[in-house]
C-alpha positions as semicolon CSV with decimal commas, in nm:
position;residue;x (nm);y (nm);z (nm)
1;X;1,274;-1,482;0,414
2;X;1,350;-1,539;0,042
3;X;1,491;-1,226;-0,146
4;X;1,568;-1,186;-0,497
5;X;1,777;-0,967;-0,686
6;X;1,621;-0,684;-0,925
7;X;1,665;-0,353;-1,049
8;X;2,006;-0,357;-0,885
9;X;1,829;-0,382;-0,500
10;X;1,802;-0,695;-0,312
11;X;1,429;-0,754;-0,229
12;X;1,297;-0,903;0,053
13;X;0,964;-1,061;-0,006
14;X;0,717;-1,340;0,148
15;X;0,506;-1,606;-0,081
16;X;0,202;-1,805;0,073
17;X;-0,057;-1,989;-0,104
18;X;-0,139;-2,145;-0,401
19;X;-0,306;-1,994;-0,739
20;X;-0,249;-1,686;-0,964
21;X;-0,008;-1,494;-0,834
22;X;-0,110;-1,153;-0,588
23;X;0,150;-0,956;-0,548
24;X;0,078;-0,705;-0,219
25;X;0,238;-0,387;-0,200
26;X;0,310;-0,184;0,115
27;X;0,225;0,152;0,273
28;X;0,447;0,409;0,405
29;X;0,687;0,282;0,686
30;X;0,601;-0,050;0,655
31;X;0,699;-0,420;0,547
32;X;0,506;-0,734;0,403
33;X;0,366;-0,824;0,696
34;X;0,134;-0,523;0,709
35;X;-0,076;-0,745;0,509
36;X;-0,130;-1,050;0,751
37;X;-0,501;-0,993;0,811
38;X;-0,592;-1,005;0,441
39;X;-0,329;-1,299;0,355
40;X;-0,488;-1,557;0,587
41;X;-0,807;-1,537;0,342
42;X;-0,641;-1,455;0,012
43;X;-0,394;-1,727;0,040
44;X;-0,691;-1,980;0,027
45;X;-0,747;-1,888;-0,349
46;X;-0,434;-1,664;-0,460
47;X;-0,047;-1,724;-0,456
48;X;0,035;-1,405;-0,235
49;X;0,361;-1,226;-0,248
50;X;0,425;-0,962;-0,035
51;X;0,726;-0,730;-0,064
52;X;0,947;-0,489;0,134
53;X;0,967;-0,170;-0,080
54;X;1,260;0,000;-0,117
55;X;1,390;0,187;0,198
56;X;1,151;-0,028;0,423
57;X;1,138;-0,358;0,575
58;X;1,470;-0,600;0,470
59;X;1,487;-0,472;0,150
60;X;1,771;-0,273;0,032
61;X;1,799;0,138;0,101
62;X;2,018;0,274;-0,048
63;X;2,066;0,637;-0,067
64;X;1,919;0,892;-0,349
65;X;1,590;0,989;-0,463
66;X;1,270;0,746;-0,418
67;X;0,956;0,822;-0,617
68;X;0,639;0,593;-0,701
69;X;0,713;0,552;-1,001
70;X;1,074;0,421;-0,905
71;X;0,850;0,151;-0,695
72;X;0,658;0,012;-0,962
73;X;0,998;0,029;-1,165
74;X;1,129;-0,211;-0,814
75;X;0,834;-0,403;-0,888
76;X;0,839;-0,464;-1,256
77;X;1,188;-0,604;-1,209
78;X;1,092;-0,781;-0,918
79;X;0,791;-0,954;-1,136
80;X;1,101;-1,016;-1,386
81;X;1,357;-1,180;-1,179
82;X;1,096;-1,441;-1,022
83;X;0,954;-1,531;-1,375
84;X;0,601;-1,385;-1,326
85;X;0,495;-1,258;-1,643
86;X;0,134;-1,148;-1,493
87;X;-0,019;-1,097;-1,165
88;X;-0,270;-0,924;-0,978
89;X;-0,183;-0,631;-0,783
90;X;-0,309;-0,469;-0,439
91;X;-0,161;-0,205;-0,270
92;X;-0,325;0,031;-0,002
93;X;-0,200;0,435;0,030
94;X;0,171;0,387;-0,107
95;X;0,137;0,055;-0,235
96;X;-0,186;0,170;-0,409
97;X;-0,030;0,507;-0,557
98;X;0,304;0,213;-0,644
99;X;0,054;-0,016;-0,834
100;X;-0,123;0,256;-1,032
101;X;0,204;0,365;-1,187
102;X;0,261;-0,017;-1,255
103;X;-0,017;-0,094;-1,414
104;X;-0,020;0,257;-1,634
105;X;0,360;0,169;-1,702
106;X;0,343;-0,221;-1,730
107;X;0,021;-0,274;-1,867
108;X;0,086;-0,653;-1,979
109;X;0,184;-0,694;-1,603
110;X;-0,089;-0,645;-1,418
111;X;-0,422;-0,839;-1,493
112;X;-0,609;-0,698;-1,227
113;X;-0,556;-0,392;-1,000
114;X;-0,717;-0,299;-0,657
115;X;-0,625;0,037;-0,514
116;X;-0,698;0,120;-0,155
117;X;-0,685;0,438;0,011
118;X;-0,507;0,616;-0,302
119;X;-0,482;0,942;-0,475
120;X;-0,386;1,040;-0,803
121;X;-0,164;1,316;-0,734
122;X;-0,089;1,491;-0,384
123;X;-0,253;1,781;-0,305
124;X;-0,138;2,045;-0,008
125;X;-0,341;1,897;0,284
126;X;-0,217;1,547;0,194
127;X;0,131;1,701;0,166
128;X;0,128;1,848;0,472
129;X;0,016;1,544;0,674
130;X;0,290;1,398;0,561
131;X;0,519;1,691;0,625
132;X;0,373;1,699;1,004
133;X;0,472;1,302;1,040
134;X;0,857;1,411;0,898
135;X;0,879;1,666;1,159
136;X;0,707;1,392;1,446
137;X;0,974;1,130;1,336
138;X;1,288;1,357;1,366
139;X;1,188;1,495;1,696
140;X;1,113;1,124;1,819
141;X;1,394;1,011;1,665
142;X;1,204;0,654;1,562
143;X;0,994;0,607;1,288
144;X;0,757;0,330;1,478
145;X;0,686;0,620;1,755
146;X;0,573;0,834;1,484
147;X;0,351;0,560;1,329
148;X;0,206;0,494;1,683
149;X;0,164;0,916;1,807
150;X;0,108;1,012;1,460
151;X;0,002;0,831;1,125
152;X;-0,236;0,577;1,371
153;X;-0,437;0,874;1,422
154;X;-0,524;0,908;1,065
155;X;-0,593;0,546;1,025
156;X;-0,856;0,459;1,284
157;X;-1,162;0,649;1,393
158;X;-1,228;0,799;1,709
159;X;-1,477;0,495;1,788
160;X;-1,247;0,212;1,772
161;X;-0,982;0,393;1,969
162;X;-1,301;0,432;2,236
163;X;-1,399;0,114;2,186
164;X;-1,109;-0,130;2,162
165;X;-0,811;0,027;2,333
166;X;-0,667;-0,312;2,367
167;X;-0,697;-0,350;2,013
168;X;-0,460;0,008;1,962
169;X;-0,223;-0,123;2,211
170;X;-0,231;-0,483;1,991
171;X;-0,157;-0,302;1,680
172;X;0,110;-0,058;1,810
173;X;0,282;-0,366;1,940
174;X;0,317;-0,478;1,629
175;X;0,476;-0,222;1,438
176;X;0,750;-0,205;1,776
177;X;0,791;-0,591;1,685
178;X;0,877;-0,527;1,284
179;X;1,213;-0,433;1,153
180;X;1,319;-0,064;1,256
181;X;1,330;0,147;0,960
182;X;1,604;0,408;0,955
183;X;1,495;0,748;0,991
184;X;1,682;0,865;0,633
185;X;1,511;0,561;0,470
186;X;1,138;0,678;0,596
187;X;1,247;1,041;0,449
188;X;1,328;0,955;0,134
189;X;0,992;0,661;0,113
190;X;0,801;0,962;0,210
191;X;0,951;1,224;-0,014
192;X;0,794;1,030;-0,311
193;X;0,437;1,021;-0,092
194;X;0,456;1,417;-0,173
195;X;0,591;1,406;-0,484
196;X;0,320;1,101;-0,608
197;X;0,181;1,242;-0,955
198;X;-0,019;1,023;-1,184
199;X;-0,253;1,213;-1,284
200;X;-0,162;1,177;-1,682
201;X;-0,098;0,834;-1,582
202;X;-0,457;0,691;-1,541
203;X;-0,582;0,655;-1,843
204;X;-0,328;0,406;-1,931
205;X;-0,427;0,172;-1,725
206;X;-0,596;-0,106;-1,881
207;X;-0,688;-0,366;-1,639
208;X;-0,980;-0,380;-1,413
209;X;-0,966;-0,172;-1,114
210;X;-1,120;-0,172;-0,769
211;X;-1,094;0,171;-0,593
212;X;-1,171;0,176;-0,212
213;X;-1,184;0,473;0,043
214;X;-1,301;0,450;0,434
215;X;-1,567;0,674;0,488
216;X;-1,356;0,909;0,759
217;X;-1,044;0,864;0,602
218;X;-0,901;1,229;0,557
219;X;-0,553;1,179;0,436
220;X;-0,688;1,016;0,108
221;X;-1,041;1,078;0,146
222;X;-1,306;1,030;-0,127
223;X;-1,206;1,370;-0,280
224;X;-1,003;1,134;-0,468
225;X;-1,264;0,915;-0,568
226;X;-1,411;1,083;-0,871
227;X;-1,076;1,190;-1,038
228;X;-0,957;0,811;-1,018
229;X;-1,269;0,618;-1,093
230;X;-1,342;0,886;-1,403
231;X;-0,995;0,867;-1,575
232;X;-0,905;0,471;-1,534
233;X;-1,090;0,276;-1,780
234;X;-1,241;0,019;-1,614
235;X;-1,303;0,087;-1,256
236;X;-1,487;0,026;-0,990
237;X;-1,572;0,203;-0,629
238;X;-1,662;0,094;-0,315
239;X;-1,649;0,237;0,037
240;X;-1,634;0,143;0,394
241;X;-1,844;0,288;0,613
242;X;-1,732;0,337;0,947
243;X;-1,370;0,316;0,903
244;X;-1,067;0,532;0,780
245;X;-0,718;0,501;0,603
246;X;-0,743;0,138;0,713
247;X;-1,008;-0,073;0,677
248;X;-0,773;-0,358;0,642
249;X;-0,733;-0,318;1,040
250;X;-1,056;-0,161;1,117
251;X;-1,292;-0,349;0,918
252;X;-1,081;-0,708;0,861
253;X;-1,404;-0,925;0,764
254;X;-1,571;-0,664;0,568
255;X;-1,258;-0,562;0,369
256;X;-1,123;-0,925;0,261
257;X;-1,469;-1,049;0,172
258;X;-1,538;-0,746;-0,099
259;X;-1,167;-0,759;-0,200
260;X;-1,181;-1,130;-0,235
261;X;-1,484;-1,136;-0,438
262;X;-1,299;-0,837;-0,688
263;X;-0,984;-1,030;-0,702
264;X;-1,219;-1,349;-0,814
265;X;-1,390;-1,233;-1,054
266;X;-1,149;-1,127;-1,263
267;X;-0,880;-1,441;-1,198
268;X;-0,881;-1,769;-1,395
């Protein structure tokens, strides 16, 4: 995979497609790929770039403290070193919370913004989710265990784990098959989960936003929908019914067509 050199980390990062260029931003734990589902449709009208974040995937990890805002700093520099002077920018739960500070930091960046799954700040039930998944991946000792035994349970409902086991057992499969991340790496990614702030952030982002929330998602549930959608400018909500942290998995054909039709509307 190509990998460029910014903000003094090499970053590993996938391109596909042709168009304005969609730069895709990761959740906790994983790598670009986590996006495959929605690339196979945005591809057909965007120039998608997906990235490993820092501490995940093949990009760089070095040691020290990781925050969000450190992220969109990756990605700013990123943007930089490949000559993209403007893109649009997705991200869902991480990569959302990673884009918000971009586009509050970076306004001239980021023409249009689509934040799935997010929160503005982290409050104590979100920081102890993620407190009970540090504690799940030191006692497993493997960080795609506790994605499988632990975050998957906040991602999916009860009804598609009833319903399409096979499915589960396809998805688990492939986080095994993606690059291992170290267990210091997923500390320090998800150290800057709990310490996510940007609250006084919002209003400084300028470009139009789609917000999106599964219906039964608890770890960033809707109780985040009013303080986002009220303080950012020019936003817009929608959400999935019958899903939860991840409709990109849960509800594939639903998903890409409404975050398709955002993503047009505001390109060209």
């Amino acid at each position: 995979m190509p990998t460029v050199r910014a903000n003094e980390i090499t970053i590993n990062y996938d391109q596909q497609g042709t168009g304005e260029p969609l730069i895709l931003i990761p959740y906790l734990a994983a790598d670009y790929v986590c996006y495959a589902f929605q690339v196979a449709e945005y591809a057909k009208h965007f120039t998608c770039i997906s990235v490993d974040l820092r501490g995940a995937g093949e990009t760089d990890k070095p040691e020290g403290t990781y925050s969000t805002e450190l992220f969109a700093d990756d990605i700013a520099a990123f943007m930089q070193a490949l000559g993209i002077q403007q893109a649009n920018v997705a991200g869902l739960s991480l990569g959302a919370a990673t884009g918000m500070w971009l586009a509050a930091k970076y306004p001239d960046k980021v023409k249009s913004l689509s934040l799935h799954s997010a929160w503005p700040k982290t409050d104590p039930f979100l920081k102890a989710a993620v407190e009970s998944w540090q504690v799940m991946a030191q006692g497993l000792g493997s960080v795609p265990e506790m994605v499988i035994r632990g975050i998957f349970l906040w991602c999916y409902t009860p009804e598609l784990y009833a319903s399409r086991p096979e499915y589960i057992d396809a998805l688990a499969n492939f986080v095994r098959g993606r690059p291992v991340q170290p267990l210091d790496a997923f500390m320090r990614q998800s150290e800057a989960v709990i310490a996510h702030d940007a609250e006084s952030q919002l209003g400084k982002i300028e470009a139009p936003t789609q917000i999106t929330f599964g219906r039964y998602d608890m770890v960033t549930s809707t109780r985040f929908a009013d303080p986002l959608k009220q303080n950012i400018q020019h936003a817009e909500l929608v959400i999935f019914e019958g899903c939860a942290h991840a409709p990109i998995y849960e509800k594939v054909d639903e998903f890409n067509q409404t975050t398709l039709e955002f993503l047009q509307r505001h390109a060209g």
